[in-house]
DOBA-357242 format. One line per field, with one value per atom (N, C-alpha, C, O): atom name; residue number from 1; x, y, z. Coordinates in steps of 0.2 Angstrom, whole numbers, plus 5000, padded with zeros to 4 digits. Layout:
# DOBA-357242
atom = (CA|...)
seq = (NUM|...)
east = (X|...)
north = (Y|...)
up = (Z|...)
//
This chain:
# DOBA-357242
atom = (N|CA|C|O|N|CA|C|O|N|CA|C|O|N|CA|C|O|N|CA|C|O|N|CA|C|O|N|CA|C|O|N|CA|C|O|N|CA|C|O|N|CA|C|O|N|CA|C|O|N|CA|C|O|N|CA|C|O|N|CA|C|O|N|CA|C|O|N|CA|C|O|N|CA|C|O|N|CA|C|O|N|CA|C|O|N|CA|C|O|N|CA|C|O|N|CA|C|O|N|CA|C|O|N|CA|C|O|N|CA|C|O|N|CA|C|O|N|CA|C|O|N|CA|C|O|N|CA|C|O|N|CA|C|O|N|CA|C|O|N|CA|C|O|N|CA|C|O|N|CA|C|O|N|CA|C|O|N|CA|C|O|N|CA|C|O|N|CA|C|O|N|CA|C|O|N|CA|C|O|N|CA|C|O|N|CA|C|O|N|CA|C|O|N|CA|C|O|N|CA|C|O|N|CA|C|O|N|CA|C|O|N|CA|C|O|N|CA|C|O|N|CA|C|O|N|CA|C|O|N|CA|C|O|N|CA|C|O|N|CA|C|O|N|CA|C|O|N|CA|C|O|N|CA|C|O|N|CA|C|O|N|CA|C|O|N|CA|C|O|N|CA|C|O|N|CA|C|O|N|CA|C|O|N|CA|C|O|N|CA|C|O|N|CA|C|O|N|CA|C|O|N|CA|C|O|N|CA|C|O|N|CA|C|O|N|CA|C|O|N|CA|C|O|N|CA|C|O|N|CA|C|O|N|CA|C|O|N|CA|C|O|N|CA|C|O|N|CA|C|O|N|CA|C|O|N|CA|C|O|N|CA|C|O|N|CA|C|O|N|CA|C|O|N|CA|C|O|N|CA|C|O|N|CA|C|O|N|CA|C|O|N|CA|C|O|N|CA|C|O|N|CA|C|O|N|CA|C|O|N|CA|C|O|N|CA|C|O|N|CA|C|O|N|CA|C|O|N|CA|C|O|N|CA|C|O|N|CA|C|O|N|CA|C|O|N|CA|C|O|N|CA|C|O|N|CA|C|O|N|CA|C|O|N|CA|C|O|N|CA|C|O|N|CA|C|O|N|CA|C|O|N|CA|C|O|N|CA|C|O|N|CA|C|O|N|CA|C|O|N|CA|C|O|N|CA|C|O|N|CA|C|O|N|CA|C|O|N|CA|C|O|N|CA|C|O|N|CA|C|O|N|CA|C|O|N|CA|C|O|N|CA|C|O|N|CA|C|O|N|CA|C|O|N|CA|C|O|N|CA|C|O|N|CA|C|O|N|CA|C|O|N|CA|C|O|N|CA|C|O|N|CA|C|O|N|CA|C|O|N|CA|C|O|N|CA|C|O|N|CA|C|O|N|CA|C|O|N|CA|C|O|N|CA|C|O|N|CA|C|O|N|CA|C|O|N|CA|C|O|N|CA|C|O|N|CA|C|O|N|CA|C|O|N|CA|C|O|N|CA|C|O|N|CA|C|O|N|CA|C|O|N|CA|C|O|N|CA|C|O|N|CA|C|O|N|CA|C|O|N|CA|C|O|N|CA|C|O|N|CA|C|O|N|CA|C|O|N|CA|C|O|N|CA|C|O|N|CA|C|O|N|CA|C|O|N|CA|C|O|N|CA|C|O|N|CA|C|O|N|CA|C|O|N|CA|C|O|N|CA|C|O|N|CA|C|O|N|CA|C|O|N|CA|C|O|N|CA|C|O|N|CA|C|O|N|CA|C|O|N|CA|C|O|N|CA|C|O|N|CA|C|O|N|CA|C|O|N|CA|C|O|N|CA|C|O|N|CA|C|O|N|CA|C|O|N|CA|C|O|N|CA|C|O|N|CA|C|O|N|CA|C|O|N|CA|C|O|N|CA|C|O|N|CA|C|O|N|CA|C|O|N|CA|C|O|N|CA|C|O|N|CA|C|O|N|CA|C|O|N|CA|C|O|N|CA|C|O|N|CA|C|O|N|CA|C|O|N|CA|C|O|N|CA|C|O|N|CA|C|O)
seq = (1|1|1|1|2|2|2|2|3|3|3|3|4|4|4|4|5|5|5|5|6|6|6|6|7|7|7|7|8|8|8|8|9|9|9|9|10|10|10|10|11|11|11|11|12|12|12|12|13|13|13|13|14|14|14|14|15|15|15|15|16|16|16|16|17|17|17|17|18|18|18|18|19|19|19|19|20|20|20|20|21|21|21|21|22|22|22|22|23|23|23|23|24|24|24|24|25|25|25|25|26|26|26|26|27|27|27|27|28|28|28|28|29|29|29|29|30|30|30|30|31|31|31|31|32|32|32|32|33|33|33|33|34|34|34|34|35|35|35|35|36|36|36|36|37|37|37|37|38|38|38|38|39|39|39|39|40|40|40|40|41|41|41|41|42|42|42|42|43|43|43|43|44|44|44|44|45|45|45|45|46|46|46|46|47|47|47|47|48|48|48|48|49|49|49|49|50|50|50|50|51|51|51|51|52|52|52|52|53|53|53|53|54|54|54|54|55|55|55|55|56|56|56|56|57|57|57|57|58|58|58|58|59|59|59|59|60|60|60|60|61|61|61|61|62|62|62|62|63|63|63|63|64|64|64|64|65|65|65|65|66|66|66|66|67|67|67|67|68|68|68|68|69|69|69|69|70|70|70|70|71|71|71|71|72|72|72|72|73|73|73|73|74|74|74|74|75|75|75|75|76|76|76|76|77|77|77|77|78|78|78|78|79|79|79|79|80|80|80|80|81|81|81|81|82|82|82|82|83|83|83|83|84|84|84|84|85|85|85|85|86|86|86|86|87|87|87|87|88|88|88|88|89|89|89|89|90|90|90|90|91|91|91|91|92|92|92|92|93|93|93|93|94|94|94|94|95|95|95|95|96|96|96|96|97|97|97|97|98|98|98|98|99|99|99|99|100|100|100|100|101|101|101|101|102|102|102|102|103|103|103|103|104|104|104|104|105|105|105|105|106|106|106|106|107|107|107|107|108|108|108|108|109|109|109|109|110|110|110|110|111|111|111|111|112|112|112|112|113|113|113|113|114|114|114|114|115|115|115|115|116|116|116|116|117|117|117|117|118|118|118|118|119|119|119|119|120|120|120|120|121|121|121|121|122|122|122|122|123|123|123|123|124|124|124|124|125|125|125|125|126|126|126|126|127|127|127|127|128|128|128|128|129|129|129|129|130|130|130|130|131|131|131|131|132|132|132|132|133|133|133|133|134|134|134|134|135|135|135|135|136|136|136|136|137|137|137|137|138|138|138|138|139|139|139|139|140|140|140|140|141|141|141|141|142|142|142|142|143|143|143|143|144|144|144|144|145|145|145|145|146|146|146|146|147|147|147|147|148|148|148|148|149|149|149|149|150|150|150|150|151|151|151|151|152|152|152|152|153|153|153|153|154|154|154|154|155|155|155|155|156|156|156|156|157|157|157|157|158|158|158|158|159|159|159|159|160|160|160|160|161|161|161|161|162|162|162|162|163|163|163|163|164|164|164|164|165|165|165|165|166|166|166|166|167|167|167|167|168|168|168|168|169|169|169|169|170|170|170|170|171|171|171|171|172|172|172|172|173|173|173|173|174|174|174|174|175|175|175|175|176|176|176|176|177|177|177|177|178|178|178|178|179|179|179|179|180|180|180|180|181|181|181|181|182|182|182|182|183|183|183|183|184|184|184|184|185|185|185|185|186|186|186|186|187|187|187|187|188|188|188|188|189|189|189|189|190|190|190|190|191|191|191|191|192|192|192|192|193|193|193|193|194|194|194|194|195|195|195|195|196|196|196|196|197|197|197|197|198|198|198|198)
east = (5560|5553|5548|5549|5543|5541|5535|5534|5531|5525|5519|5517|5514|5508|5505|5506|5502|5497|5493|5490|5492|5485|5484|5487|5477|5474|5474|5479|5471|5474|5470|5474|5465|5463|5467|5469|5467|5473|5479|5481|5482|5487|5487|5491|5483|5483|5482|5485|5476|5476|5481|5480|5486|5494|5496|5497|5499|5503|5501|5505|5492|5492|5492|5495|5490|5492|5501|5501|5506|5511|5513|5517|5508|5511|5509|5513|5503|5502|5507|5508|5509|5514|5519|5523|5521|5528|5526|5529|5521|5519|5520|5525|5516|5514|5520|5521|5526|5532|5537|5540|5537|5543|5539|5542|5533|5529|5529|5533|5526|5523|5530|5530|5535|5540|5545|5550|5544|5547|5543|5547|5538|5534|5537|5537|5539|5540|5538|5535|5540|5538|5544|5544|5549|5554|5553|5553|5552|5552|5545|5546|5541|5535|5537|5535|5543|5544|5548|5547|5552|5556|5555|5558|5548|5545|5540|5539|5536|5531|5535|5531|5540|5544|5542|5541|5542|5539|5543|5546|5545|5546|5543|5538|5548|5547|5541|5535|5543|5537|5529|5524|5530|5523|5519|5513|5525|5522|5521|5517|5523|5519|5515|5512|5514|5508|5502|5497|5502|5497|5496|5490|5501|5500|5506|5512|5502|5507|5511|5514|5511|5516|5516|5512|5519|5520|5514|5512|5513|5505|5498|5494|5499|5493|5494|5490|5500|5503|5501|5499|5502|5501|5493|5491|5489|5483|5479|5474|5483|5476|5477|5474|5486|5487|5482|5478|5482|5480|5471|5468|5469|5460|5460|5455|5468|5469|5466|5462|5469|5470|5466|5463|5463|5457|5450|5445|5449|5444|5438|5433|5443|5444|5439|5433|5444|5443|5437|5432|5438|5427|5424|5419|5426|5418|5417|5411|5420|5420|5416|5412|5419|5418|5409|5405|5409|5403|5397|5392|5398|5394|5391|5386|5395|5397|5394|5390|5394|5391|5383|5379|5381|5373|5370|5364|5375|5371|5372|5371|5375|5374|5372|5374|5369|5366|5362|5359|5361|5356|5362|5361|5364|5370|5377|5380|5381|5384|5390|5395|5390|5395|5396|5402|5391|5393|5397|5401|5392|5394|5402|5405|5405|5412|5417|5423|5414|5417|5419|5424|5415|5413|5418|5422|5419|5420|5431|5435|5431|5438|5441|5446|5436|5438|5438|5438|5437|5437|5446|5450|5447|5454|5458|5463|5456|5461|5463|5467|5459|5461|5465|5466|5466|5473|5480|5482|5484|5490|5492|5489|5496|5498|5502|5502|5508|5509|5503|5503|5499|5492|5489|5487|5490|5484|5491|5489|5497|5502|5502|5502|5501|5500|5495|5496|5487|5482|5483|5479|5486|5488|5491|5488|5496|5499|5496|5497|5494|5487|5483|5482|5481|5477|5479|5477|5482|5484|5491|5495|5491|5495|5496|5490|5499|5499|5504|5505|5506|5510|5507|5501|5511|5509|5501|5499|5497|5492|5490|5485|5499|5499|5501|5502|5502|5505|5498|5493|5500|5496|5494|5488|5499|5497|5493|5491|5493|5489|5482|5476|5483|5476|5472|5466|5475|5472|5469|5463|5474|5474|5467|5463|5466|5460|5452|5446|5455|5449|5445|5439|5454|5450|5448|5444|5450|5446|5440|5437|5438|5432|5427|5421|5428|5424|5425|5419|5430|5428|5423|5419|5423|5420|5412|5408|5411|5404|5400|5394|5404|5403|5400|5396|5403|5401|5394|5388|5394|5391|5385|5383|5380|5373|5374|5368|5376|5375|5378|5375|5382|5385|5378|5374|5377|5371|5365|5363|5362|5356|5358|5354|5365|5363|5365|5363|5368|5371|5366|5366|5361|5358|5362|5361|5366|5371|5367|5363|5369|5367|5375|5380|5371|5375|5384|5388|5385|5393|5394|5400|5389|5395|5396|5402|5392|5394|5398|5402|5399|5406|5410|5414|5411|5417|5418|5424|5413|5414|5415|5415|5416|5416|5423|5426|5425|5433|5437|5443|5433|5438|5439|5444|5433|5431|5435|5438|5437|5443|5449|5453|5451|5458|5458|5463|5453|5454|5456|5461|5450|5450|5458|5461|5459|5466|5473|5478|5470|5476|5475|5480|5470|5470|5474|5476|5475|5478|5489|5494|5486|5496|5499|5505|5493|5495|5496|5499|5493|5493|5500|5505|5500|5508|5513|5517|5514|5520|5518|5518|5515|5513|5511|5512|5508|5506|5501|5500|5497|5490|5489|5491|5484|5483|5476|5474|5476|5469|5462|5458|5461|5456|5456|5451|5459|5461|5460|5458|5462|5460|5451|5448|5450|5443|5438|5434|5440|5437|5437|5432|5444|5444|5438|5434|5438|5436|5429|5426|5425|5420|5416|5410|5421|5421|5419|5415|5424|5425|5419|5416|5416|5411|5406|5403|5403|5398|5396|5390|5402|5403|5400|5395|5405|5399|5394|5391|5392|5384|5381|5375|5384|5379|5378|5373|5385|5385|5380|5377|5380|5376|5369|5365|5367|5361|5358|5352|5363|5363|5362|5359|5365|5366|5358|5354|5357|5348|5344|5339|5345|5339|5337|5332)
north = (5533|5533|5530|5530|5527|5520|5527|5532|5524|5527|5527|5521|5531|5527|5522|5523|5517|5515|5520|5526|5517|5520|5513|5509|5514|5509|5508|5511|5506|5506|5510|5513|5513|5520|5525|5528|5525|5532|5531|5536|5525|5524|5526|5531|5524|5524|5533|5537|5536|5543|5548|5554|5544|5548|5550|5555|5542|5540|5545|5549|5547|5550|5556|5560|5558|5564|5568|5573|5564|5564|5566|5570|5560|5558|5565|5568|5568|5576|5582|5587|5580|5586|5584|5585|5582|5579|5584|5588|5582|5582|5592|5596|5593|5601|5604|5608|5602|5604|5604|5609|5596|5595|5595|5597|5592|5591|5584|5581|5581|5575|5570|5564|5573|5568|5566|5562|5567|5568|5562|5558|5562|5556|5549|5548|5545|5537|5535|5539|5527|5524|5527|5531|5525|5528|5537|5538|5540|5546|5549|5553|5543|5543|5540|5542|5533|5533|5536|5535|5540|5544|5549|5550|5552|5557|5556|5560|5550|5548|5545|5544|5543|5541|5532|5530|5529|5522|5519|5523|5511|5508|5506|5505|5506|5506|5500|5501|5494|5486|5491|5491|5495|5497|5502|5503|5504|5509|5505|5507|5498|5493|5488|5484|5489|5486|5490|5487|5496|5502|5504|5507|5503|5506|5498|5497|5495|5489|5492|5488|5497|5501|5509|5512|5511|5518|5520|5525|5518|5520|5520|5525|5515|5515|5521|5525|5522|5526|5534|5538|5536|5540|5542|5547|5538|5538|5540|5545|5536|5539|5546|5550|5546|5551|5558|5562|5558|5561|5563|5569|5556|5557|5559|5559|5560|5561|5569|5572|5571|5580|5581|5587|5577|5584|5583|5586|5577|5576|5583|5584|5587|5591|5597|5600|5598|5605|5602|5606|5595|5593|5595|5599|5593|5594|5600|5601|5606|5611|5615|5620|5611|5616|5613|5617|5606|5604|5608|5611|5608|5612|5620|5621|5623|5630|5630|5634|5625|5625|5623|5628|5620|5618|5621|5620|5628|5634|5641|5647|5638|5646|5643|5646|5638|5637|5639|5634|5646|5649|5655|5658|5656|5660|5658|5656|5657|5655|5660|5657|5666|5671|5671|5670|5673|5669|5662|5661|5658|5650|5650|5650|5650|5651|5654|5652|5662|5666|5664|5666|5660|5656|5653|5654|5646|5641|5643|5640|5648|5651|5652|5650|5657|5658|5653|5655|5645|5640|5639|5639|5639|5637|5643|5641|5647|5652|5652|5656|5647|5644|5639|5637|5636|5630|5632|5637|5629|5633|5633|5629|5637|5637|5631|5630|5626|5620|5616|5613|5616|5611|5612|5608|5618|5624|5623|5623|5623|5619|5610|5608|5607|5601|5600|5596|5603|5599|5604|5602|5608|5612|5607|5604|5606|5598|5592|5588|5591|5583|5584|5579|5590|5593|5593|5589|5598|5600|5595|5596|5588|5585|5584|5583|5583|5579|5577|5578|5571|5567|5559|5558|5555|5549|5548|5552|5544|5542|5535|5532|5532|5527|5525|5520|5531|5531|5532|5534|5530|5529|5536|5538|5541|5547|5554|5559|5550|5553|5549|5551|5545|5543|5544|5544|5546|5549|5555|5555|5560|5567|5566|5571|5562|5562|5562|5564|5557|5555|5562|5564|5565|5570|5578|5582|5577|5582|5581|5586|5577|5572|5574|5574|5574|5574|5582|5584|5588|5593|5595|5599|5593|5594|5594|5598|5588|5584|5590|5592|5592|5595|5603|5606|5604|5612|5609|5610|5607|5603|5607|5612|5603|5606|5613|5614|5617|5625|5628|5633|5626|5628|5627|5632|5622|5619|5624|5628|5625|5628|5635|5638|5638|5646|5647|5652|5642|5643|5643|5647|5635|5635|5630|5630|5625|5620|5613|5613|5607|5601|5599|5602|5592|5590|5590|5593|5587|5586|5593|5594|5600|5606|5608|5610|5608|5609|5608|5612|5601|5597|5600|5604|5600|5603|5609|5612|5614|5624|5622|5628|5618|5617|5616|5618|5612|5611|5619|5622|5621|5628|5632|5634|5634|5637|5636|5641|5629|5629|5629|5631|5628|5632|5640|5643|5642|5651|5652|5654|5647|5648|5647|5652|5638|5637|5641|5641|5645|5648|5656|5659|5659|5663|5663|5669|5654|5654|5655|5657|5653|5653|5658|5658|5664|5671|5675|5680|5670|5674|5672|5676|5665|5662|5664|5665|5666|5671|5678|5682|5680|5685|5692|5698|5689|5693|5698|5703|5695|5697|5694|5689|5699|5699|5692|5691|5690|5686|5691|5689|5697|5699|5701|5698|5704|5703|5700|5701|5693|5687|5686|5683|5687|5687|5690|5687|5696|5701|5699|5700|5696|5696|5689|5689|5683|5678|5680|5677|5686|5684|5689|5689|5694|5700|5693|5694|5686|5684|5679|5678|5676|5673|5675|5671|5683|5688|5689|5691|5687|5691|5682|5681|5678|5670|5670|5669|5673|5670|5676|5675|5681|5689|5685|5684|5682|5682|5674|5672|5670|5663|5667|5664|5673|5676|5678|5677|5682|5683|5679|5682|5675|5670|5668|5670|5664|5662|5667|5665|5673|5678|5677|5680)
up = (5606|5609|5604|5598|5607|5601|5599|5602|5592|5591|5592|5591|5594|5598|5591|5585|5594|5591|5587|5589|5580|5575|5573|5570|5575|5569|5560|5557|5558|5551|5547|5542|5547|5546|5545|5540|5553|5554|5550|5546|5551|5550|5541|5540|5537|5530|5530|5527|5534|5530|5536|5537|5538|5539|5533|5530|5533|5526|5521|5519|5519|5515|5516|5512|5523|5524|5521|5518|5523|5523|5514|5510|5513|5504|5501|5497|5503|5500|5501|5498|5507|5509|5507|5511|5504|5501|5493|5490|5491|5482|5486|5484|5490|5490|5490|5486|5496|5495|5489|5487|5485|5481|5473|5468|5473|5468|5466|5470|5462|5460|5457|5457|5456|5456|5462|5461|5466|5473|5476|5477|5476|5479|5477|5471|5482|5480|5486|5490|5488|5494|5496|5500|5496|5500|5504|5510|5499|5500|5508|5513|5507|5509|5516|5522|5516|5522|5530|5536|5523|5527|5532|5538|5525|5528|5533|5537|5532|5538|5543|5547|5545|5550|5551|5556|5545|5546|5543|5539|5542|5537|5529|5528|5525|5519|5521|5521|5522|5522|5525|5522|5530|5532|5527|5527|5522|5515|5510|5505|5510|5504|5506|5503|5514|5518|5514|5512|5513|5512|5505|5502|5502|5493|5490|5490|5488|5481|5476|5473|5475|5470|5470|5474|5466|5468|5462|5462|5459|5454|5460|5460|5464|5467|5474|5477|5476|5481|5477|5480|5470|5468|5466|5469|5463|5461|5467|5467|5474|5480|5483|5486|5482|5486|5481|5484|5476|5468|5473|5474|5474|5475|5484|5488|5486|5495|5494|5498|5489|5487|5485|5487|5480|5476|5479|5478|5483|5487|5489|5486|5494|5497|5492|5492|5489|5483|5479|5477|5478|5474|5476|5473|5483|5489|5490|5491|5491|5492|5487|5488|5479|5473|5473|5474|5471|5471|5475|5472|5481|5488|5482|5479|5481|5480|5475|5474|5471|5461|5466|5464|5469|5471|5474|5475|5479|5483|5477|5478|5471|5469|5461|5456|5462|5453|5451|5448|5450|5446|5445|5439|5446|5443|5441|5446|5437|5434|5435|5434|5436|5437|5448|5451|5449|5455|5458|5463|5454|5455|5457|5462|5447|5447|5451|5453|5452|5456|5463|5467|5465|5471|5473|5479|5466|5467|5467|5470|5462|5464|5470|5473|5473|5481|5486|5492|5484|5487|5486|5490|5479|5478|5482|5485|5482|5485|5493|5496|5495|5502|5505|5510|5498|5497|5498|5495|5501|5502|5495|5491|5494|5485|5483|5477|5488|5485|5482|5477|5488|5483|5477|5473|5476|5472|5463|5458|5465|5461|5457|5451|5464|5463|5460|5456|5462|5457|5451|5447|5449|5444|5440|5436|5442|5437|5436|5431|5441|5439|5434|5431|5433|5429|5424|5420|5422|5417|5415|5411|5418|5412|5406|5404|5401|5396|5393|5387|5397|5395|5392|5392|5390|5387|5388|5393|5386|5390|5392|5394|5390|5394|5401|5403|5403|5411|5417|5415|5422|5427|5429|5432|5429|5431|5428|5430|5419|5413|5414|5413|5416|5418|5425|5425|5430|5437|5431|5430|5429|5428|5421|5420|5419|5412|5417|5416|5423|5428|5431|5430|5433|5438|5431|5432|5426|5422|5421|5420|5421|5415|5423|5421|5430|5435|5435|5436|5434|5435|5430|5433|5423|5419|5420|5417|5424|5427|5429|5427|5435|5439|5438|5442|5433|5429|5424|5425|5421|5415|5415|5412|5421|5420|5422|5421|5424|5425|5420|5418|5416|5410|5405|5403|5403|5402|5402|5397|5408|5409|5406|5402|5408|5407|5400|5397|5398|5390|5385|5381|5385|5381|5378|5372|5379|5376|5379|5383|5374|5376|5382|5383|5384|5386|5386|5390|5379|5378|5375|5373|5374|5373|5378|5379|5383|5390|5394|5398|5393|5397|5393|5397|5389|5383|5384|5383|5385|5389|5395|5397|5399|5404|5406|5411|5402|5404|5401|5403|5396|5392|5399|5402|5399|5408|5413|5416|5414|5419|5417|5422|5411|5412|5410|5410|5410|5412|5419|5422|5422|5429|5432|5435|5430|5433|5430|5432|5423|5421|5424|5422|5429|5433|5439|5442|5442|5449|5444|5446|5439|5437|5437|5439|5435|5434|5443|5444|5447|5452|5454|5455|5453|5455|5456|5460|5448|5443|5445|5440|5451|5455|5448|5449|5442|5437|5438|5435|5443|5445|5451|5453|5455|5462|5461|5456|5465|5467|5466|5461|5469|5466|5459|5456|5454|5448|5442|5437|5445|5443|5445|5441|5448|5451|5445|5441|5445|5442|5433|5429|5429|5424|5424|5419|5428|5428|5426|5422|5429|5430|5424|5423|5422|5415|5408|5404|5408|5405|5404|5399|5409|5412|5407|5403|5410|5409|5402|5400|5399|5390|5387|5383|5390|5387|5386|5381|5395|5393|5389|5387|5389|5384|5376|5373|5374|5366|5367|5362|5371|5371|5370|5367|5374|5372|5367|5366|5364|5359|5351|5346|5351|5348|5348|5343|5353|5353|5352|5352|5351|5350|5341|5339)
//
């Protein structure tokens, strides 16, 4: 039975579709153009019609995923930016709506550290450097920090955060749990940043 017709749109945020559910099931080394064609029921030539190499097939599939979780987290940081204890706490309960292969996968985008001459240490410094952005001025405003300590508390902050979802993973702690310590920890920053200025 032939395939319907998709235009090349569709046809590209299949493939990517496809290409994410491969990383969420098996993770980030699983992903090739083979793997991708298998799994999207296409030929290999129609998966390099669409990505020129497996850097470029990884990079998008990388901005296919975290798109999602930006736009969500972004929304969440600009409807609750005068609190920072909320904002956060917020922005957590967005990730907690991610099936947990996702919620793994950008776990390791993230959190890589390998060479940094690889194409995948480079997705992963991108998308740090944009979550960091993104916390910066709230961090900022309620801390009392310039610019670059900001960004710089801002990344520390997210790996509590994302080292909140690992604990949950390794079923060490409940989601609420993690909530609560996230936001005990939050509370205590800005008391002693208060402090500090007095």
């Amino acid at each position: 039975m032939a395939r319907p017709y998709m235009n090349k749109i569709d046809r590209r945020k299949m493939l990517l579709d496809t290409a994410a559910k491969i990383v969420d099931e098996y993770g980030w080394n699983t992903l090739s153009m083979i793997t991708l064609a298998e799994h999207g029921s296409v030929s290999r030539q129609l998966v390099y019609q669409n990505f020129d190499s497996i850097n470029t097939l990884t990079e998008q599939t990388a901005s296919y995923m975290f798109e999602e979780l930006y736009t969500e987290t972004r929304s969440v940081l600009r409807e609750h930016g005068d609190d920072i204890v909320i904002a956060i706490s917020k922005a957590q309960q967005v990730l907690f709506r991610f099936p947990e292969g996702r919620v793994q996968a950008l776990w390791a985008l993230l959190a890589d550290n390998t060479s940094h001459n690889t194409p995948f240490s480079a997705v992963s410094r991108r998308y740090r450097k944009l979550i960091s952005e993104i916390y910066t001025p709230i961090i900022s405003r309620t801390m009392n920090l310039d610019t670059e300590q900001a960004g710089q508390v801002a990344w520390l902050l997210m790996m509590s955060f994302w080292g909140g979802q690992q604990l949950i993973h390794d079923q060490t702690i409940s989601e609420a749990r993690s909530l609560e310590l996230l936001q005990w920890y939050i509370e205590r920053l800005v008391a002693g940043c208060k402090i500090s200025d007095a």
